[in-house]
C-alpha positions in Angstrom: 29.1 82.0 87.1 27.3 81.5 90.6 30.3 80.8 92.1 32.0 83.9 92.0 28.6 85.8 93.5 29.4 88.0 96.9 33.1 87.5 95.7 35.9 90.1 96.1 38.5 89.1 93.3 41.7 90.9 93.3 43.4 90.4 89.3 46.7 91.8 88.8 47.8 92.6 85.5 44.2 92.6 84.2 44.5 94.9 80.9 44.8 91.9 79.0 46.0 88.3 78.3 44.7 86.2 80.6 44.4 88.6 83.3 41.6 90.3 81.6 40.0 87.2 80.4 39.8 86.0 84.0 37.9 89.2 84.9 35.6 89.0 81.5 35.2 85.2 83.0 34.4 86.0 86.5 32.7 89.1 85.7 28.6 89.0 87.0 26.3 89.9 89.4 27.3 90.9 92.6 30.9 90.0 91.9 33.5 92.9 93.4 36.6 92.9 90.9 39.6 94.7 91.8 41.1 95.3 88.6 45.2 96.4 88.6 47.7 97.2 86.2 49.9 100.0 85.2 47.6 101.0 82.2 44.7 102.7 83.4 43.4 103.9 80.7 43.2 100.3 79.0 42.3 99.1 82.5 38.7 101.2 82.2 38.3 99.6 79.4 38.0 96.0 81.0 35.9 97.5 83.7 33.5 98.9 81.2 33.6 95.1 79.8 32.6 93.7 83.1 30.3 96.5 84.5 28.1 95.4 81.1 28.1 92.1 82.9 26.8 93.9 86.2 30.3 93.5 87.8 31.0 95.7 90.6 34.5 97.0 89.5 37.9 99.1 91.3 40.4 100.1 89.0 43.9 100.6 91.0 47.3 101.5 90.2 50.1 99.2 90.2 53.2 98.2 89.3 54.6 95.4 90.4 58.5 96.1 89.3 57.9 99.2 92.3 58.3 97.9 95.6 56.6 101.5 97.1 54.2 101.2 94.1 52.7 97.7 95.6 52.8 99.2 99.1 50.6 102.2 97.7 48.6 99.6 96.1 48.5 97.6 99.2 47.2 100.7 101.3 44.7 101.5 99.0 43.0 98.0 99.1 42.7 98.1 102.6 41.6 101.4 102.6 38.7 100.2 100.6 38.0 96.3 101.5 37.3 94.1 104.4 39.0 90.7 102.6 39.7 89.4 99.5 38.5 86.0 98.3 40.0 85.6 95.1 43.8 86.7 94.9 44.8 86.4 91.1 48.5 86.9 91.0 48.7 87.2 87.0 51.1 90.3 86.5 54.5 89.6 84.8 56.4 90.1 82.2 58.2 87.5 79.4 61.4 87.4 78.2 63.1 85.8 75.2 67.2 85.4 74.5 69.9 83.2 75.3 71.1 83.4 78.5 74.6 84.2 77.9 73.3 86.9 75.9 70.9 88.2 78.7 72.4 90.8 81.1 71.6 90.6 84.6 69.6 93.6 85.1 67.1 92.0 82.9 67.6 88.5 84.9 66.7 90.8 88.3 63.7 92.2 87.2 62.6 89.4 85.7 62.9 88.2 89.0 61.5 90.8 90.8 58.1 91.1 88.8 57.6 87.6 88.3 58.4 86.4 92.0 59.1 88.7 94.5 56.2 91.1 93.6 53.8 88.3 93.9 55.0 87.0 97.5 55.8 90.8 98.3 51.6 91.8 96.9 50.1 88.2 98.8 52.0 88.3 102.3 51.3 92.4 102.6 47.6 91.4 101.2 47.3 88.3 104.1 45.0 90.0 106.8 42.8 90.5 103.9 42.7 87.3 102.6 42.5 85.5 105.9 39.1 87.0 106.8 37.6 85.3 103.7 36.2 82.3 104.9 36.9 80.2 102.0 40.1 82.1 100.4 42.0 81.2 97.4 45.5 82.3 95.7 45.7 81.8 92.2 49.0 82.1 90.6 49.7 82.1 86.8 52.7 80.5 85.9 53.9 78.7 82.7 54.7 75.1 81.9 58.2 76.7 81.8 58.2 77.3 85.3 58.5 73.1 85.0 60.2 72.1 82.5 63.2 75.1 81.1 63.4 75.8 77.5 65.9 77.5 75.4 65.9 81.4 75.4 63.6 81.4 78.3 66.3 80.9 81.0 65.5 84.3 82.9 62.0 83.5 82.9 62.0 80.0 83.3 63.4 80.6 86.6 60.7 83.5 87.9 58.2 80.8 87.0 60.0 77.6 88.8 60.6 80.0 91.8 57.4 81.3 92.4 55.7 77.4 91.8 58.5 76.1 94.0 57.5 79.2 97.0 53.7 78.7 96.8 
């Protein structure tokens, strides 16, 4: 896992799935992981999981359905870190039903966790990743975001949106 060494690694959603896989994964010697979810008690769980692999880890707040929440979160990274090398824009949520069935306030924040958090979190998080000299966004998306299938509409869409924007 050489590759990750003298890395700052920013995971969103990282309590579980593949969020906390990636930071099991990337976890080592002289790798920084900033670790983020809304759970923090199951979020100091993964760091203990990682600081076992000699990870250096920060556990921080966020949620990304709360626009002021991902500022907070924003100031607080900055607060601490000079740049990010690794932005892993994981955090979302799922939905299932048919779409006629589906009422739109579930369509919006389907919407607004699984797209406009992430370009909201990675534009405010730029100046950060810009001073990395060899930066990388990661984003996790589905084969959804592709290709729509039934009772997926909602987050079909997040998924095709946020491919299409990156």
């Amino acid at each position: 896992m050489g590759q990750f060494t003298n890395k700052v690694i920013l995971i969103t959603g990282a309590t579980s799935g593949i969020g906390k896989a990636l930071a099991l994964q990337m976890a080592g010697k002289n790798v920084h992981l900033i670790l983020s979810a809304r759970r923090l008690d199951e979020l100091k769980l993964v760091q203990v999981e990682c600081e076992k692999k000699a990870a250096i880890c920060t556990c921080l707040y966020i949620d990304m359905a709360s626009p002021a929440a991902i500022e907070e979160f924003v100031a607080a990274v900055f607060k601490q870190f000079q740049k990010i090398d690794i932005l892993v824009n994981n955090a979302g949520i799922s939905q299932r039903s048919q779409a006629e069935e589906t009422a739109i306030e579930v369509d919006r924040k389907i919407m607004e966790v699984n797209f406009f958090a992430q370009v909201n979190l990675t534009k405010s998080l730029w100046p950060l990743i810009i001073n990395s000299a060899h930066a990388n966004i990661v984003l996790i998306s589905s084969v959804v975001g592709t290709f729509g299938f039934p009772q997926r509409s909602g987050y079909a869409a997040s998924k095709h949106a946020l491919e299409g924007y990156f």
